[in-house]
N, C-alpha and C positions, 0 to 999 in steps of 0.2 A: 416863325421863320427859323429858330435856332432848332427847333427838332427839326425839319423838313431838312436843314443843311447839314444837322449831324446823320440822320439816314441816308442821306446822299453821300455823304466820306465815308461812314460802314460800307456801306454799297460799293464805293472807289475800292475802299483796302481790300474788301474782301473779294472781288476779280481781280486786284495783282496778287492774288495769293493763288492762283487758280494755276494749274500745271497742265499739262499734254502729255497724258499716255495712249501708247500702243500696244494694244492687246491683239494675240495671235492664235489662242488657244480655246479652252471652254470656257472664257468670259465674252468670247465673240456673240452675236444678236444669233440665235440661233441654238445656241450651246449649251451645255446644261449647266453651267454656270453662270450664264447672262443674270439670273433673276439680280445678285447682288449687286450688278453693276446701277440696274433700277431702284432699288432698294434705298429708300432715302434717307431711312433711319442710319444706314452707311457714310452719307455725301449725298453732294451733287455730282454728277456724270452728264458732260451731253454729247451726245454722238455728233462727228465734227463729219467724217466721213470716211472714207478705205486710202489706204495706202500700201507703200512694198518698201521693207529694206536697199536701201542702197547698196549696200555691200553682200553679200553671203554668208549667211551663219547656218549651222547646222539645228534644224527643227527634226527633233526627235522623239516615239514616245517610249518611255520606258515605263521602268517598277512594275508593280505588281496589280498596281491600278492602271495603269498604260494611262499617265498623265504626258502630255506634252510639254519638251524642255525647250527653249531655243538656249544652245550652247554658247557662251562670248568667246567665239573663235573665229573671229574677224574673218572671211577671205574664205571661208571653209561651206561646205553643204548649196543651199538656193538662197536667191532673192525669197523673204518670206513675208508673205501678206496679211496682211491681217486691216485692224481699224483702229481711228484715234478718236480719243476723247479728253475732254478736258472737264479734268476734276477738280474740285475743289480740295481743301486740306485737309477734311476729316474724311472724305473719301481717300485721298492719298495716304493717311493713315491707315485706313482700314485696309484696302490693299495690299499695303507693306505686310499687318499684321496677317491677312488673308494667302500671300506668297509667301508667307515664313521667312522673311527677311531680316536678319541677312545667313542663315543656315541653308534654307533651303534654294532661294533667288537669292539676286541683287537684284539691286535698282539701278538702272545705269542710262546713259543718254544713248540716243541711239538718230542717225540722218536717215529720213524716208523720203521718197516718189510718191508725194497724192498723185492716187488714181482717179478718186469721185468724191465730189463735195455735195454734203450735205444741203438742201434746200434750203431748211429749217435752221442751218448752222449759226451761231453766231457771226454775225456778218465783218466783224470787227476780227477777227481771224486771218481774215483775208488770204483765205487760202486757194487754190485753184489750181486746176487738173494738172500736171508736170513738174509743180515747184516741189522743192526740197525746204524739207519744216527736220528741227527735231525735237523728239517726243522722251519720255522716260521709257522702260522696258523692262519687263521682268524677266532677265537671262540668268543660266546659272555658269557659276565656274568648279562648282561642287556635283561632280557625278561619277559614276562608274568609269574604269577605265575602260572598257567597252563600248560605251554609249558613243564615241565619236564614230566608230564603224556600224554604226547602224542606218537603216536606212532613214534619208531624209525626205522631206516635204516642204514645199513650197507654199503648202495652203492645208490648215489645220479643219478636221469636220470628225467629230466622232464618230460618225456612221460611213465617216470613207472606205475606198476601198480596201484601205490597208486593212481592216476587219479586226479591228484591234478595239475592243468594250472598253469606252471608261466606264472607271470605277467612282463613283461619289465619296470622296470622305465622309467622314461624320460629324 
């Protein structure tokens, strides 16, 4: 009985340690960065389902990789869509470390519009099509001072038509 109820409080601690991010970019299912977000030697990741900014931030890609930025400029650019997941803390970890936080992103909270809920999701989420959750976000406040006039998107896809190649780090 004492081990069965010590794995049952590991278990408790370790889903309130578990967080909600929104990803918008090449960690999206599809992307060419998704593999890490599967990756479990990383974290846990589960896909919860899609959502959209409540407010407007400017989704950009710049540099010389054409990586996509979402800007923390409140009010500025589209509603930007992407999807959430909830991670556990060595994923959250890895993340940070994987967005080059805090040089390259921050980590910041961010209020979304679910569009579509996962089947599969954790049911204990309770989330559903319309409501407003918030998630963490990898935005930056560090970039070119051009990047705010550049063009915006509402919805990140490497192969979009903006015709802009990412590039994969190393």
């Amino acid at each position: 009985v004492y081990i069965l109820g010590s794995l049952l409080l590991t278990f408790i601690v370790l889903e309130v340690f578990m967080h909600r991010v929104f990803v918008y970019g090449s960690l999206k299912r599809g992307q060419p960065n998704y593999p890490y977000m599967t990756d479990r030697s990383n974290g846990k990741a589960e896909f919860l389902g899609t959502a959209v900014t409540v407010q407007k931030y400017p989704l950009v890609i710049a540099t010389k990789y054409n990586l996509v930025f979402l800007l923390n400029l409140p009010g500025q650019g589209k509603r930007v869509h992407g999807e959430i997941y909830k991670v556990d803390e060595k994923m959250l970890k890895y993340l940070d470390w994987f967005e080059k936080v805090p040089t390259m992103y921050q980590r910041t909270a961010v209020e979304l519009e679910v569009k579509m809920v996962d089947k599969m999701a954790d049911k204990e989420e309770k989330l559903s099509p319309g409501s407003i959750m918030e998630a963490f976000v990898y935005s930056t406040t560090t970039y070119e001072p051009d990047w705010p006039s550049l063009p915006t998107y509402d919805n990140y896809d490497c192969n979009g038509d903006h015709g802009l190649k990412f590039v994969l780090r190393e």
